[in-house]
C-alpha positions, 0 to 999 in steps of 0.5 A: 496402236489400235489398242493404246487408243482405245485403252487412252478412250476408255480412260478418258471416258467417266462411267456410267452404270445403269440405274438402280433403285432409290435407297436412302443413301443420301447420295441422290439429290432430286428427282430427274426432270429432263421431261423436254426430251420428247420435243428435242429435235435437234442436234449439233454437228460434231467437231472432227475431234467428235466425228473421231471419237464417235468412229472409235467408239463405234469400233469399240461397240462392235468389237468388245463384249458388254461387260467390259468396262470400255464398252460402258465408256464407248456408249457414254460417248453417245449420250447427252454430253453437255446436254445437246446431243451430237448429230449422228448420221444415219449410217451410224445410228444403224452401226450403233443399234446394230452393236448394241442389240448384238451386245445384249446392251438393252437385255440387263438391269436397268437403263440409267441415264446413258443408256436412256441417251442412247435410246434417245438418239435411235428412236423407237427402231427395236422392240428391245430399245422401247421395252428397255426405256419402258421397263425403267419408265413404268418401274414400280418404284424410284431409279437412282443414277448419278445425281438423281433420285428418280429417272422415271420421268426422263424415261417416260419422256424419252419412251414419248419421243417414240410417237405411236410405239409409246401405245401399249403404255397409254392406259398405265400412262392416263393411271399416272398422270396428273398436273402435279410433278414431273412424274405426272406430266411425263406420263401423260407425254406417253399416254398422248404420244400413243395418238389415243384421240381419247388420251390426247382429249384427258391430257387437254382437260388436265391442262385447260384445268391446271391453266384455270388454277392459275388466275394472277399475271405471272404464272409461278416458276414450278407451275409454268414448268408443269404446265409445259410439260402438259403442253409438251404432252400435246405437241408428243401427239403431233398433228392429233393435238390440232384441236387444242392448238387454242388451248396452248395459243391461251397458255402462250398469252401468259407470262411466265417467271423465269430464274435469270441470273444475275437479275433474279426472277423475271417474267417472260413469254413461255417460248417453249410452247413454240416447240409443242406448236411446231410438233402440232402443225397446221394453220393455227399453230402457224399463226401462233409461230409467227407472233412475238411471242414465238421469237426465237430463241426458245426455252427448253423450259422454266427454270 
């Protein structure tokens, strides 16, 4: 019975191979831009049809070898989804490293996707993990997975969400980063993550420049995205980024333009600095949280 459950799992379940580098196949669109993951705290709770499913693929993890194609399926069950995670206990996140480093699951290839979820979920708990999510974030050149040309930017964002572990990185990050693209600004999460008092001043600076650049009402779309991706970059440094609380605070009196279907582009509060000042702390960033700006619910980021 065990077994035709988990063949039913396996089926049901779309693979997903890690990453590979970007040849000109036509088959990859864009590059990633999941440069929020470094401020996603928080999860849903699971179904008890998840909880179920979560179980067996727990079960599948520490029973099957890693080549083995439901192997691949059951660690798909603990990625994004439908891109919000599902709450795992703690015990579970302990049983899912556990299956995974015995498995070999961080030695081979390169992390795509999933297994950057993965990653995500965990934190920076083994070396193994955070050398696997640096390996793809640090690549020399583009990663394809799926629909996407360029994973990097995800990787260094998931490697960010690691705080102080991201530190062996801060000096090939600071190389990196800049204003300009998603790239950029996902290495300057790691170079700020790293807790550098020098790294986090160089992100600030790039930031307060990159504000300075944009003098009209509404900042553009692509712009604000970057923007606050830099803001982002500050809020990975946690309570280290308290002395540029007024540089966001300047960033959060702008408007933003935000695609809104069906009325168009629409201006609007960038509410996903909220996330970074909430990361930050302190008193100013409590105050900032408190005006109208910070109304709940916020954005993950402009689009």
């Amino acid at each position: 019975m065990l077994l035709a459950a988990l063949l039913a799992f396996a089926s049901a379940q779309p693979l997903s191979p890690g990453g590979a580098p970007t040849q000109e196949n036509g088959l990859a669109a864009e590059p990633s831009r999941a440069t929020a993951v470094a401020m996603v705290e928080t999860c849903r709770a699971p179904t008890e049809a998840e909880r179920d499913r979560a179980e067996l693929a727990l079960r599948v993890l520490q029973s099957f070898p890693r080549q083995d194609e439901i192997f691949e399926a059951a660690l798909g069950r603990f990625g994004y989804g439908d891109g919000e995670a599902v709450c795992l206990t703690e015990e579970s996140k302990q049983r899912l490293a556990a299956a995974t480093l015995a498995a070999g699951a961080w030695d081979y290839g390169l992390a795509g996707s999933v297994r950057l979820a993965v990653a995500h979920q965990l934190g920076g708990r083994d070396a193994k993990i955070i050398e696997d999510v640096a390996r793809v974030a640090f690549y020399d050149g583009p990663i394809a997975d799926g629909f996407s040309s360029d994973i990097r930017p995800e990787a260094r964002s998931v490697l960010a969400s690691f705080g102080g572990a991201a530190a062996p990185w801060r000096d090939r990050a600071m190389e990196l980063m800049n204003a300009r693209d998603s790239l950029g600004t996902s290495a300057a999460q790691v170079a700020a993550a790293s807790g550098d008092p020098g790294a986090i001043a160089a992100v600030a600076r790039l930031l307060r420049e990159a504000l300075r650049r944009e003098p009209g009402k509404a900042i553009p779309r692509e712009r604000a995205r970057q923007l606050v991706e830099l803001a982002y970059a500050l809020g990975a440094a946690r309570g280290a980024a308290r002395l540029y609380v007024a540089l966001l605070t300047e960033l959060l009196a702008r408007d933003v333009e935000s695609f809104a279907p069906p009325f168009g582009v629409i201006e609007r509060p960038p509410s996903e600095l909220c996330r970074a000042l909430r990361r930050i702390g302190g008193e100013e960033a409590e105050r900032a949280l408190r005006s109208p700006r910070c109304k709940p619910p916020w954005f993950l980021l402009p689009s």
